[in-house]
C-alpha positions as CSV (number, residue, x, y, z in Angstrom):
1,X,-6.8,19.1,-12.5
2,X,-8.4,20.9,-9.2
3,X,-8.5,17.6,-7.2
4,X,-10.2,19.2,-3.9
5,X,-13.1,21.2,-7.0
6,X,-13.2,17.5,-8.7
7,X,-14.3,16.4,-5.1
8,X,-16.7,19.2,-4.5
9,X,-18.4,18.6,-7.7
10,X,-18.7,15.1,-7.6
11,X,-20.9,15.3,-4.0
12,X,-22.5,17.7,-5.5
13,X,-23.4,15.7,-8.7
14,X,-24.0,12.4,-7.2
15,X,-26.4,13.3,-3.7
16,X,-28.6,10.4,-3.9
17,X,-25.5,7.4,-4.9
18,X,-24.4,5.7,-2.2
19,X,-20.9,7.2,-1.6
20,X,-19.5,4.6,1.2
21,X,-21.1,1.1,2.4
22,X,-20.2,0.4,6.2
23,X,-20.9,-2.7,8.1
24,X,-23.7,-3.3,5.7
25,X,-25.0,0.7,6.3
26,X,-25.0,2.8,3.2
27,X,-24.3,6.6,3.5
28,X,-25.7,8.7,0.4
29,X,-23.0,11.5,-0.7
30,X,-25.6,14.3,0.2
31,X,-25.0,12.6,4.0
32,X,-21.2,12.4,3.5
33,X,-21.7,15.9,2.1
34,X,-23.3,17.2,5.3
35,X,-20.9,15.2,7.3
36,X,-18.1,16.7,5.8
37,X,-19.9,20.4,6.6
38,X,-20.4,19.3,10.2
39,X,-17.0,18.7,10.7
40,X,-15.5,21.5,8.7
41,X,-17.1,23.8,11.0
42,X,-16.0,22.2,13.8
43,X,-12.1,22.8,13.0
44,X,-12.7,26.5,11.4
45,X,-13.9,26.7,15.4
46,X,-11.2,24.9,16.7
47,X,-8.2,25.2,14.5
48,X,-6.2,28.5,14.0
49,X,-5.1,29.1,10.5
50,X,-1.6,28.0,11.1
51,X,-2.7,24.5,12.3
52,X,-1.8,22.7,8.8
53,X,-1.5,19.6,10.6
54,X,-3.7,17.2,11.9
55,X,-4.0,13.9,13.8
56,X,-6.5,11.6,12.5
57,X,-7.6,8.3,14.4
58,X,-8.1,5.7,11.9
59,X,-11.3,4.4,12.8
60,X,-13.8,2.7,10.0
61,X,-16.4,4.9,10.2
62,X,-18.2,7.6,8.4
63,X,-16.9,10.2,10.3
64,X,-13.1,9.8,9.7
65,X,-13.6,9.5,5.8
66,X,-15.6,12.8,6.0
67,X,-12.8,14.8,8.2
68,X,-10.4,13.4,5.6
69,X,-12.1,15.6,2.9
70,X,-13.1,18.2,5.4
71,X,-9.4,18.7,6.6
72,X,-8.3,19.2,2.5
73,X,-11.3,22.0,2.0
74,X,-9.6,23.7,4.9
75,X,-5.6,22.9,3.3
76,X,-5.1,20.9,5.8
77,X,-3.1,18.0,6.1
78,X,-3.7,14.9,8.2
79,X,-1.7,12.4,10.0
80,X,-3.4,8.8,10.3
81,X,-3.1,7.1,13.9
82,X,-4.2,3.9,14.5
83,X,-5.7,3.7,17.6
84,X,-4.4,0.0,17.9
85,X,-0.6,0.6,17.6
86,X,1.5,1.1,20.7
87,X,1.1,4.2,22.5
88,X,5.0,5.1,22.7
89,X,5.0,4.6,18.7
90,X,2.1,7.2,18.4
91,X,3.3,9.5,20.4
92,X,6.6,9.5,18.7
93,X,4.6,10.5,15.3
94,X,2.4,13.1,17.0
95,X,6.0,14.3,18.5
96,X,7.5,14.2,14.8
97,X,4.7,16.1,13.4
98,X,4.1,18.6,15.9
99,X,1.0,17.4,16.7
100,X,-1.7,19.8,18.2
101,X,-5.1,18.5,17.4
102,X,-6.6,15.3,16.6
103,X,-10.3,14.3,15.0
104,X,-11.4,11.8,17.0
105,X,-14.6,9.4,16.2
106,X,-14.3,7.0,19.3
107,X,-16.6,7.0,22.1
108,X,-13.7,8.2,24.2
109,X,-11.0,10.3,24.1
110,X,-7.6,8.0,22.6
111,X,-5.1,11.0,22.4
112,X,-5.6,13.1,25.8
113,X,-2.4,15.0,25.6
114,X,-3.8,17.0,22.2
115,X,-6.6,19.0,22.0
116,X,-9.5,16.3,20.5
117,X,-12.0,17.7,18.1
118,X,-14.9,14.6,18.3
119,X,-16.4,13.9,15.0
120,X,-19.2,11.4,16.1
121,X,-22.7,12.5,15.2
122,X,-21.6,15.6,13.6
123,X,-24.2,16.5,10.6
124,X,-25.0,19.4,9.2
125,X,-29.0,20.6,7.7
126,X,-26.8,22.5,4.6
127,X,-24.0,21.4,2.9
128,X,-20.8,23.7,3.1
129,X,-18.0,22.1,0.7
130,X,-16.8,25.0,-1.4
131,X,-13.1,24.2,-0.7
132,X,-10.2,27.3,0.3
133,X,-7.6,28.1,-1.9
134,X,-5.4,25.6,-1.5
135,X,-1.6,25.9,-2.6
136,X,0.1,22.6,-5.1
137,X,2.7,22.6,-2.4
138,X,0.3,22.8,0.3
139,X,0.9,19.3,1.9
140,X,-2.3,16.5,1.6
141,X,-1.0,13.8,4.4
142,X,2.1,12.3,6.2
143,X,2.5,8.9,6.2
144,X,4.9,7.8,8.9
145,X,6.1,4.4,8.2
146,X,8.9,2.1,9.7
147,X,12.2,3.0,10.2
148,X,15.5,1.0,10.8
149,X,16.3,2.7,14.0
150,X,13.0,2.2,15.6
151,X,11.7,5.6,15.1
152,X,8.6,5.9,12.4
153,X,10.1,8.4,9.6
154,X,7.4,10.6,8.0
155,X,6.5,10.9,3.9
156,X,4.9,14.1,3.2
157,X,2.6,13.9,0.3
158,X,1.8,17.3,-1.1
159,X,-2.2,18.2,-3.3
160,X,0.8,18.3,-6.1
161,X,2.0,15.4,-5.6
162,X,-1.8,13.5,-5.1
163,X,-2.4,15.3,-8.7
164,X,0.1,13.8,-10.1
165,X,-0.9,10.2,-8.9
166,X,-4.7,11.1,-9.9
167,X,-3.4,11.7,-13.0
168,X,-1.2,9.1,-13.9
169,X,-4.0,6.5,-12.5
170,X,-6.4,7.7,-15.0
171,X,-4.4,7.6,-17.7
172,X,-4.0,4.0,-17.3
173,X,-8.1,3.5,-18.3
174,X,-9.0,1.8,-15.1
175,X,-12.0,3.6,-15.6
176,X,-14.9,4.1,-12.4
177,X,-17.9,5.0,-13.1
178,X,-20.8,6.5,-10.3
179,X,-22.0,2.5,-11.2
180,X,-18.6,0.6,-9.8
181,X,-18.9,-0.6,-6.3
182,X,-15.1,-0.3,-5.0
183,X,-13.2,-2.4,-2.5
184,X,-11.0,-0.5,0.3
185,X,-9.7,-3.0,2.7
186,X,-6.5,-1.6,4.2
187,X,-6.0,0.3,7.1
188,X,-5.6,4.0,6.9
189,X,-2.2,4.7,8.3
190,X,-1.3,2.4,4.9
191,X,-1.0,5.0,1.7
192,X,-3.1,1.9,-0.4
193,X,-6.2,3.7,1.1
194,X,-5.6,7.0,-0.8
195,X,-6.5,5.3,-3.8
196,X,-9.0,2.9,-2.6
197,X,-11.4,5.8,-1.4
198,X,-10.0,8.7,-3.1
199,X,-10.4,7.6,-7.0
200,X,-14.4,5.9,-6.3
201,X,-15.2,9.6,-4.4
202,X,-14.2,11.1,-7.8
203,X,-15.7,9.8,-9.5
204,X,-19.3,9.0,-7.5
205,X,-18.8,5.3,-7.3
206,X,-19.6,4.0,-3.9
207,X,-16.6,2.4,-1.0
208,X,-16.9,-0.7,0.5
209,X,-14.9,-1.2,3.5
210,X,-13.8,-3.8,6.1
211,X,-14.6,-3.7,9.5
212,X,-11.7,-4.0,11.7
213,X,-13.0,-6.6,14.3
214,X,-13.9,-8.9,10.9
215,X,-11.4,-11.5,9.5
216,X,-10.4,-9.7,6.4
217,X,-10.0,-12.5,3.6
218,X,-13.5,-13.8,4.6
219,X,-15.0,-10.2,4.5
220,X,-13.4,-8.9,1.2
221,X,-15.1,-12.6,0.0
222,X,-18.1,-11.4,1.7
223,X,-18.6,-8.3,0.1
224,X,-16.8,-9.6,-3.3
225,X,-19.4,-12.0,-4.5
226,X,-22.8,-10.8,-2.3
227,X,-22.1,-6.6,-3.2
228,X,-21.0,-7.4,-6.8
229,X,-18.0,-5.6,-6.3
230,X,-16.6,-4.5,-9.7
231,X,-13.1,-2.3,-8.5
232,X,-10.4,-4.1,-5.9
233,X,-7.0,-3.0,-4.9
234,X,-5.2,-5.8,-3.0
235,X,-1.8,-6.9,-1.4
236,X,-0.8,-10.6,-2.7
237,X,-0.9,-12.2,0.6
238,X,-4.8,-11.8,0.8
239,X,-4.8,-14.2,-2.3
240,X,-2.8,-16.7,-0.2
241,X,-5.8,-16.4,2.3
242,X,-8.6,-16.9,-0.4
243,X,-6.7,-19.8,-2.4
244,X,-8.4,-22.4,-0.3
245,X,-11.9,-21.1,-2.0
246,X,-11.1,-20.0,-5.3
247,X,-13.3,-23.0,-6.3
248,X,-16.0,-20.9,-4.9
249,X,-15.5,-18.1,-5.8
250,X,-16.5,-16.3,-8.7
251,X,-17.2,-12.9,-10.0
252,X,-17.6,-12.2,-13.3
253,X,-18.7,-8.6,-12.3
254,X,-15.4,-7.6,-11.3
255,X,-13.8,-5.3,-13.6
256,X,-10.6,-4.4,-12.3
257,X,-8.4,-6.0,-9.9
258,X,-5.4,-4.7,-8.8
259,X,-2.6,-5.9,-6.8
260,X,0.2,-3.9,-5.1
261,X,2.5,-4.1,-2.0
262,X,4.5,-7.2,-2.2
263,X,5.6,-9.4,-4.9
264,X,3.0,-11.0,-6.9
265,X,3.5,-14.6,-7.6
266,X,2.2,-15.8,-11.2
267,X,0.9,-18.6,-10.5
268,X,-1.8,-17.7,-8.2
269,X,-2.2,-14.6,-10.4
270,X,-3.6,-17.2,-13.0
271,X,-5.5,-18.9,-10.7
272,X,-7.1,-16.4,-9.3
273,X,-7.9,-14.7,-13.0
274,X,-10.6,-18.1,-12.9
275,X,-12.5,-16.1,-10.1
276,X,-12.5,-13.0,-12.1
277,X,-13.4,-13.9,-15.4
278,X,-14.2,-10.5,-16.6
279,X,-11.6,-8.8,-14.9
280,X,-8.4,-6.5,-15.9
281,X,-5.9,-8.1,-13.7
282,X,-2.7,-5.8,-12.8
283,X,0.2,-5.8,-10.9
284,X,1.2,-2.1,-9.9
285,X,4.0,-1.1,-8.0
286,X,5.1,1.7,-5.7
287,X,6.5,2.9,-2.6
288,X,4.9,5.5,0.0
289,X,7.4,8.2,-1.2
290,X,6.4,8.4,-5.0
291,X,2.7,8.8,-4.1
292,X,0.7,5.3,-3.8
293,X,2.5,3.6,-7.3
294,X,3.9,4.5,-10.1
295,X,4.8,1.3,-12.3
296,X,2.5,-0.9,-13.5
297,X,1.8,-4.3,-15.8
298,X,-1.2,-5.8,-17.1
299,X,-1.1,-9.4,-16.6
300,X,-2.2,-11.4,-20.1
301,X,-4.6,-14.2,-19.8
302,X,-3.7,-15.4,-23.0
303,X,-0.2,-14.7,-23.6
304,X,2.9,-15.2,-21.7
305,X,3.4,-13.0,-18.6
306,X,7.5,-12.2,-17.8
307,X,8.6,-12.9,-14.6
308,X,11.6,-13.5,-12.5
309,X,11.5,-16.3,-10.0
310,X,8.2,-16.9,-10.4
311,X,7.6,-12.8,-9.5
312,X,5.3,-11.4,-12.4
313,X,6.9,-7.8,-13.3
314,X,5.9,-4.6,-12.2
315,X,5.8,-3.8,-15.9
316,X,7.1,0.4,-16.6
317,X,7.1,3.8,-15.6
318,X,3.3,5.6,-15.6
319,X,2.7,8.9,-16.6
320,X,4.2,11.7,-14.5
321,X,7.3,8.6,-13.2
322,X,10.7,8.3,-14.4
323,X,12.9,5.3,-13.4
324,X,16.6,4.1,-13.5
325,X,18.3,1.1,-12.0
326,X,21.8,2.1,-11.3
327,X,24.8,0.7,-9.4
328,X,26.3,1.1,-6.5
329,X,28.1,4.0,-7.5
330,X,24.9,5.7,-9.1
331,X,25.8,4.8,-12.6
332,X,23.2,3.0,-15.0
333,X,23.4,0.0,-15.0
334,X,22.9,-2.0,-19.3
335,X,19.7,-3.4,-19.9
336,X,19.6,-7.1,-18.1
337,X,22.0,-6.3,-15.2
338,X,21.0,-5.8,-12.1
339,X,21.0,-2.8,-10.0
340,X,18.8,-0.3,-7.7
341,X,15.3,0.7,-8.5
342,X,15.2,4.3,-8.6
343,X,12.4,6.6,-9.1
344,X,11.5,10.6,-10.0
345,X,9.1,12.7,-11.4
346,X,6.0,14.7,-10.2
347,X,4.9,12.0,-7.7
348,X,8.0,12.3,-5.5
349,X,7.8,13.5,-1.8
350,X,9.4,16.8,-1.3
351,X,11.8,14.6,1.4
352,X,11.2,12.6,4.7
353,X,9.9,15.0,7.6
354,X,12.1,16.9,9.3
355,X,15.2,13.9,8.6
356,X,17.8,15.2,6.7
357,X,19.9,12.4,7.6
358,X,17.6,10.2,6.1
359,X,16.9,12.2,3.0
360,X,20.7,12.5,2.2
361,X,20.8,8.9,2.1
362,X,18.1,8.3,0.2
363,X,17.8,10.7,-2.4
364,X,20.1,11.8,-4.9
365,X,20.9,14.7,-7.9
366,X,21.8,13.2,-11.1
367,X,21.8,14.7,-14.8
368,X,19.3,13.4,-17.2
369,X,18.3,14.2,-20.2
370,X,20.7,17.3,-20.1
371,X,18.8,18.4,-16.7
372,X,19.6,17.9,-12.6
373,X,16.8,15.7,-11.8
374,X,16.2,14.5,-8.2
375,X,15.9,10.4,-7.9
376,X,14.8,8.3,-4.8
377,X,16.1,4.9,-3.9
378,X,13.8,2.3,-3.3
379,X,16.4,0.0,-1.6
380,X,14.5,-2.5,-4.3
381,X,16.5,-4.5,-6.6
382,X,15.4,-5.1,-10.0
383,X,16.7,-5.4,-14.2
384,X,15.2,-4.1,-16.5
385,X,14.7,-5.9,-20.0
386,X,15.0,-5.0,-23.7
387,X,11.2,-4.0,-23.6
388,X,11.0,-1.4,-21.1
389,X,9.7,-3.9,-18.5
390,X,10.7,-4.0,-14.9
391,X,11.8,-7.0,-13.2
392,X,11.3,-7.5,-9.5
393,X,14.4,-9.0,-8.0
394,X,13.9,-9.0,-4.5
395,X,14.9,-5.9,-1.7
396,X,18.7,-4.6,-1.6
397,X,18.3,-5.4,2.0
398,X,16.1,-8.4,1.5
399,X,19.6,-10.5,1.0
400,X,21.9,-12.9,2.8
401,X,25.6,-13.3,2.5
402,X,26.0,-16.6,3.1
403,X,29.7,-18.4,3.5
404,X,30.9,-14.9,1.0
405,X,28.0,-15.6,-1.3
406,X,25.4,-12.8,-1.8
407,X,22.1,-14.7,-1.7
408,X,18.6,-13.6,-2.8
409,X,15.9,-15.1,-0.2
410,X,13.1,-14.4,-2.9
411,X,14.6,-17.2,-5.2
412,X,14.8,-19.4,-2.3
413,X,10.9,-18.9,-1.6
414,X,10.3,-19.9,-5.5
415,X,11.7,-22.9,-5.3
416,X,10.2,-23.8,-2.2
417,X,6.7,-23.1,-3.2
418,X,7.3,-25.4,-6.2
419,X,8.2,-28.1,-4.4
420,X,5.7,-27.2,-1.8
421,X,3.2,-27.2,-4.0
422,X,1.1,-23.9,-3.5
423,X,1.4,-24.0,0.0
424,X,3.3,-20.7,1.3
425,X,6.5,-20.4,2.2
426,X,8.9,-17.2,3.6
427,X,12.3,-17.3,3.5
428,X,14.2,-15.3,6.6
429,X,17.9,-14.5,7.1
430,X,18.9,-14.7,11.0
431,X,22.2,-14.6,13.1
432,X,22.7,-17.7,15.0
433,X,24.5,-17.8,18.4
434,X,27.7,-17.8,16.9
435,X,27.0,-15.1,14.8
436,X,27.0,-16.7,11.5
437,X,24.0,-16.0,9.3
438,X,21.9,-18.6,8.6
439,X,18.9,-19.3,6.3
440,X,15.6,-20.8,8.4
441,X,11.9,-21.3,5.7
442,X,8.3,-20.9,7.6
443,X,5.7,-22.7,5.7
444,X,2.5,-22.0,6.2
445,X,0.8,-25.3,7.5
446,X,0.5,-28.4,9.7
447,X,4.0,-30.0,10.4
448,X,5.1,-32.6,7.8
449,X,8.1,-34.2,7.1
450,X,10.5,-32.3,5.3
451,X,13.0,-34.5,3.5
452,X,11.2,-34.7,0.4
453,X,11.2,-30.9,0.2
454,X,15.0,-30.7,1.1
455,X,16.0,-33.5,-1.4
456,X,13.9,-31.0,-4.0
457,X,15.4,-27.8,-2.7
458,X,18.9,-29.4,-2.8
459,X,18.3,-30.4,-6.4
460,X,17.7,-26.8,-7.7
461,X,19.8,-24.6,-5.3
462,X,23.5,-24.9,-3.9
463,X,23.9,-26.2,-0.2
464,X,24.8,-22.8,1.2
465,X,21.0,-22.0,-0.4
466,X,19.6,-24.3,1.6
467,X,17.4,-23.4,4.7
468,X,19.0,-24.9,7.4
469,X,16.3,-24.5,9.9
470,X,12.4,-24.8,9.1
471,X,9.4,-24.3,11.3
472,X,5.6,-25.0,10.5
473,X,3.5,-22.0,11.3
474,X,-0.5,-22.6,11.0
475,X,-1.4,-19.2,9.7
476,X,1.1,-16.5,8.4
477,X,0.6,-13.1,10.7
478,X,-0.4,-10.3,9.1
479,X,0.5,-6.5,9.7
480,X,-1.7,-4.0,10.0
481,X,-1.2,-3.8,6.0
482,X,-2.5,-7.0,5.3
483,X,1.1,-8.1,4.3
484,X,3.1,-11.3,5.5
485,X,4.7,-9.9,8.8
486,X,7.9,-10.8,8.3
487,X,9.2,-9.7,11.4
488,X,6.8,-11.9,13.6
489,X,7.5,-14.5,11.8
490,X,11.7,-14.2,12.0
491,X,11.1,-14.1,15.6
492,X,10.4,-17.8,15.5
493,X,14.1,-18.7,14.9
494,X,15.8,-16.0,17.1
């Protein structure tokens, strides 16, 4: 598949459907189309041929979905920036990527050390979107996400890669239509966006997107139930948000709704499957590195679901993924045992950008099926059971060792939200002043008195399980992801 000619042919087919929906303002794709020309001519003019590489500030706005596709006509790749984020943290990217020009919607200049190409109120009378010839290898975007030594590492993403993903999604039967009216909530320095504008502009469906000045769970309710939204791709914690009114909520026209990010919990899975009727609920899984996600489960509304700590599976391996769970020393681990989540196949990033430390920890050789295949390490821990299905353990790193005792804090949050009784709780590993690690629970709500919960908590886990500190937080922070900020939230017992 020619993923930049599938784009050219759907503007081309679909001129008078509304391709995006903005702050309530629809934009036809014949407008996006002349958008996209506007700006295309604005970096042939700027941008010598060797300029691959492009900053791109993440505003929601016309404008920066069209230089999306008008950077790919020209095989171009581009690098989001949110314009929000801490200056020293961008600059650190636009360092790493050898930055030289950025597209630029704002009203003024947010990058001055670059050259700025300004994308506001460019249109064009004709419509200019027959792509360049444009390489597999040639490379689509770079991701640059969180690092453990403070530095943001980069995830190239090559057109091959993005292929692959395309690919694989469709083969799942999600289908879009030009009819479907698609959510995309997150921001665009998170790789969830890809899909959530990428598959509806195949396919001439129109994108519905949330303001970044709006409260986000209110908006996506907004625009769920008043536009008749029938596509959603959504991290778990929004559902946390939006449990207070799933007695409000319905909408039967949803079609599919898709969750990926973070652990999905089953039971507000089957709560939330009341406020989508009608809906294919699934749980897909998948980090930045193997393209968007490559696992995925379809939860049953009338059969059992398998889960693990309350965690609903990420189900198996799509189309175009392979994956193992191995041991620490890289063998396979039996079917039921725990191990390593590791991942391959035609969604893989060619490496981290310009880290070879990084990449030589994280990636590996091993022989399979008679053949040297490369294998990336997710760093998530997970089993495998005699069905195929993957099991969602917790992180490698999202443990404690506790008085010798290797503890998993996502087993600790199960129980806790069973005794808690839907409200949310996060588990959070800290060193205490004498530098013994302790275990401290945030739950999401007014303070209350906890011995009931502790009696509970003491009844299903041992004592060196047990939280030893717990503070009441009114609202969970959120990063820029929409996910539980865990960080922000360990800071409160530090």
């Amino acid at each position: 598949m020619d993923l930049i000619l599938t784009i050219q042919k759907s503007i081309e087919e679909h001129k008078d459907h509304n391709a995006f929906c903005i702050r309530h303002t629809y934009y036809t794709y014949e407008v996006f189309g002349k958008i996209i020309s506007g700006i295309r001519y604005k970096i042939q003019k700027s941008v010598d041929a060797s300029g691959h590489i492009i900053g791109l500030v993440t505003n929601d706005d016309i404008y920066t979905y069209a230089s999306i596709i008008a950077l790919w006509l020209e095989g171009k790749a581009y690098v989001p920036l949110h314009p929000d984020f801490p200056e020293n943290r961008n600059q650190l990217i636009i360092e790493q990527a050898e930055i030289h020009t950025i597209l630029d919607s704002s009203q003024h200049q947010t990058f001055a050390n670059c050259s700025t190409i300004t994308t506001d109120k460019v249109s064009c009378s004709t419509i200019d979107i027959a792509s360049k010839e444009v390489s597999s290898d040639d490379l689509a975007y770079i991701f640059f996400t969180s690092g453990t030594t403070g530095t943001p590492k980069g995830v190239p993403i090559t057109f091959d890669n993005l292929t692959a993903f395309i690919d694989a999604f469709w083969a799942l039967e999600y289908s879009i239509t030009s009819n479907d009216r698609c959510l995309q909530m997150f921001e665009l320095t998170f790789d969830l966006s890809v899909l959530s504008y990428l598959a509806p502009l195949l396919k001439g469906a129109c994108v519905y997107t949330i303001p970044k000045d709006e409260i986000k769970y209110s908006y996506i309710f907004e625009l769920m139930e008043d536009y008749e939204l029938t596509f959603a791709l959504m991290v778990p914690s929004i559902l946390q948000y939006l449990r207070p009114y799933f007695d409000e909520i319905d909408c039967p026209a949803m079609k599919f709704s898709l969750f990926c990010g973070e652990a999905l919990p089953l039971d507000i899975t089957e709560e939330w499957s009341r406020c989508v009727p009608n809906a294919t609920i699934a749980n897909v899984y998948g980090p930045t590195e193997c393209t968007i996600f490559c696992t995925d489960y379809t939860y049953k509304r009338t059969e059992p679901n398998k889960a693990y700590n309350g965690i609903l599976t990420i189900g198996k391996d799509m189309k175009n993924t392979k994956t193992i769970i191995i041991d620490e020393d890289y063998n396979e681990v039996p079917v039921g045992e725990k191990g390593e989540l590791c991942l391959s196949g035609g969604q893989l990033t060619p490496g981290y950008w310009k880290n070879e430390k990084k990449n030589k920890s994280t990636f590996f050789f091993k022989e399979y099926n008679n053949e040297q295949i490369k294998f990336y390490k997710t760093g998530d821990l997970c089993t495998v059971d005699e069905d195929g299905d993957i099991l969602y353990l917790g992180r490698v790193d999202f443990q404690a060792k506790i008085q010798g005792y290797r503890v998993e804090l996502s087993e600790i949050e199960y129980h806790a939200r069973a005794a808690l009784q839907k409200i949310n709780a996060v588990a959070i590993a800290f060193t205490n002043k004498i530098q013994n690690t302790e275990i401290g629970l945030a739950i999401e709500s007014k303070t209350f008195d906890t011995s009931e919960l502790l009696n509970g908590l003491k009844k299903s886990l041992p004592q060196y399980m047990i939280p030893t500190q717990i503070k009441f937080i009114d609202t969970f922070p959120l990063n820029t992801n929409g996910k539980t900020d865990r960080n922000k939230i360990k800071e409160q017992f530090l």
